[in-house]
C-alpha positions in Angstrom: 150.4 43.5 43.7 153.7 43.9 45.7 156.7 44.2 44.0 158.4 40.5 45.3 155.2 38.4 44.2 155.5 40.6 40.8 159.0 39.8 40.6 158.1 35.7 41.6 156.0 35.6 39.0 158.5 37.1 36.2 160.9 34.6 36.9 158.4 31.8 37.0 157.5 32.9 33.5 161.0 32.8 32.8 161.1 29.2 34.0 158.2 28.6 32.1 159.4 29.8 28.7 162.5 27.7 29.1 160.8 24.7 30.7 158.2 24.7 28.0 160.5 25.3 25.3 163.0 22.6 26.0 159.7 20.1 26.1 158.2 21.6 23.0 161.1 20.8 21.0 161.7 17.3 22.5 158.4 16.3 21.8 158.3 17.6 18.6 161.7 15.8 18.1 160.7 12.1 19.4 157.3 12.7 17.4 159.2 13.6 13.9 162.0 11.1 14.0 160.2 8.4 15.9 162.0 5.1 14.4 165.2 7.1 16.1 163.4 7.7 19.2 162.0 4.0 19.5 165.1 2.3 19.2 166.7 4.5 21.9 164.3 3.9 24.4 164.2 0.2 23.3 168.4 0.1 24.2 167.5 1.6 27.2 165.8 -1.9 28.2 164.0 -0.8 31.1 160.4 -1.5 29.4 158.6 -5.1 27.9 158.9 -5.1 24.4 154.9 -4.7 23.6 155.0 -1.1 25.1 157.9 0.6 23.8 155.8 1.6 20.6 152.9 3.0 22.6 155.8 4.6 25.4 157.0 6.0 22.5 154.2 8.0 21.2 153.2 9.0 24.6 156.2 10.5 25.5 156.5 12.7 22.5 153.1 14.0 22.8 153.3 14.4 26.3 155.6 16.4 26.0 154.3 18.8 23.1 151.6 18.9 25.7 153.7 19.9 28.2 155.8 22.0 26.4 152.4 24.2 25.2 150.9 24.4 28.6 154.1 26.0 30.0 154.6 28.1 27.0 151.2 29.6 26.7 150.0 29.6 30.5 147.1 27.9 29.9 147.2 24.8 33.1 150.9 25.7 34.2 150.1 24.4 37.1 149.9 21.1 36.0 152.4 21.3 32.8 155.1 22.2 35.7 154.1 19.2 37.8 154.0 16.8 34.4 157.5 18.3 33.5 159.0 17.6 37.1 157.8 14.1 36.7 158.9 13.6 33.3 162.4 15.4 34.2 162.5 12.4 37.2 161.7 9.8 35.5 164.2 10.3 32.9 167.0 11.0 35.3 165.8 7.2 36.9 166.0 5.7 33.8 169.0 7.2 32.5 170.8 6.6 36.4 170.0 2.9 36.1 171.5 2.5 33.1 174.6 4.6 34.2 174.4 2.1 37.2 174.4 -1.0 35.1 177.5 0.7 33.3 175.8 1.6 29.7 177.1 5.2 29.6 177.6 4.7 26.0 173.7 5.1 25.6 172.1 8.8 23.8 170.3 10.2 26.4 167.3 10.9 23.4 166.6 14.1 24.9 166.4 15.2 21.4 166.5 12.7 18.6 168.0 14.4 15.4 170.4 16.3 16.8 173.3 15.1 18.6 172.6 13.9 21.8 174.8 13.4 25.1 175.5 9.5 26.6 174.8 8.9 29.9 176.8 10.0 33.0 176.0 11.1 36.4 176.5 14.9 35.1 173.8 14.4 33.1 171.6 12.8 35.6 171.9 15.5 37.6 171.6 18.2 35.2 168.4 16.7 34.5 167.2 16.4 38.2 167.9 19.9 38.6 165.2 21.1 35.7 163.3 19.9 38.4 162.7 22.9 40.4 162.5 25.8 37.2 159.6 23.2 36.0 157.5 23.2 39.2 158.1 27.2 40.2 155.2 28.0 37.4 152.8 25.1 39.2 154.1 26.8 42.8 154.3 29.9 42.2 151.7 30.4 39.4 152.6 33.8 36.6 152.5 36.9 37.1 149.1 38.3 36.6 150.3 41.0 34.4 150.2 39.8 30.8 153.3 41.9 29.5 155.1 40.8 32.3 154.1 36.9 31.6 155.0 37.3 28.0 158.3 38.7 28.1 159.0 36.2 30.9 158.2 33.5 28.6 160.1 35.2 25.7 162.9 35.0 27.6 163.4 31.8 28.7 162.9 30.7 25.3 165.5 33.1 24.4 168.1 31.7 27.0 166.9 28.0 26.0 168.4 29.3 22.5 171.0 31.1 23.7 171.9 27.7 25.8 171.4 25.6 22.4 173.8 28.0 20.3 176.5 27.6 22.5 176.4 23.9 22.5 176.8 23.5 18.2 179.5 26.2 18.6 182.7 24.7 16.3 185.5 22.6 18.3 187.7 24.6 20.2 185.4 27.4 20.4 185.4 27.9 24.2 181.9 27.3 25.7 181.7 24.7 22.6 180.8 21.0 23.8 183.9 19.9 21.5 185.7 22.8 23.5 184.3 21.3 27.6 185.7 17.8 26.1 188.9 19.5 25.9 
């Protein structure tokens, strides 16, 4: 194995781990505090009212599913191209409702935690997870299994990194209270 495709498949491990994680924890989020989740996708009014129960229950567990392929390698391939798909249709749905001028929606990335409203930032931020989820479905992991694991270990690590700065007090620079200032 040459040293670029060893290299390719350390960061798509990387990609993985934080893909994977970020899913994981949504998943696990929407599935744990469903009523919360439910009536966020219902104000998103994008789906008939008979399905939002089912949509609801599928999105979660989708993306546990997700989230664990990613994270333990097992059908990357196809957790990658599930997460891309995911990640677009939930930059479509939150960019119509930006469109339509309800940017005081939660995005429900998350629900639990404090979530973002809609804006065009955040439909972009979204569409670029794009390409980190489908490098483990393109590229495929490095065959070495040290390499894959610490790889994964640390995009989970950034993922955590990413979600420390974010509850960091007001004012704190790098705080979200502190990039509203």
């Amino acid at each position: 194995m040459n040293a670029a495709s060893l290299m390719m498949g350390g960061v798509s491990a990387l990609c993985a781990g934080g893909v994977g994680i970020m899913f994981l924890v949504a998943g696990v989020s929407k599935l744990r505090e469903h009523d919360l989740f439910l009536g966020t996708l219902s104000s998103y009014r994008l789906l008939p009212a008979w399905s939002l129960e089912p949509a609801a229950w599928m999105l979660g567990a989708a993306e546990v599913l997700v989230g664990l392929m990613l994270l333990f390698g097992m059908g990357q391939d196809v957790g990658g191209v599930l997460a891309a798909g995911l990640l677009v249709v939930f930059a479509v749905a939150m960019g119509i409702n930006v469109m339509r001028g309800r940017t005081d929606l939660s995005c429900g990335c998350t629900p639990g935690q404090k979530g973002e409203t809609l804006s065009w930032s955040l439909v972009l931020r979204t569409l670029l997870c794009v390409a980190p989820a489908l490098l483990p479905a393109v590229v495929g992991m490095a065959s070495s299994v040290s390499i894959r694991f610490e790889g994964v270990a640390c995009g989970v690590t950034l993922w955590v990194l990413w979600q420390a700065l974010r509850a960091l007090p007001e004012g704190f620079p790098g705080g979200e209270a502190g990039e509203r200032a």
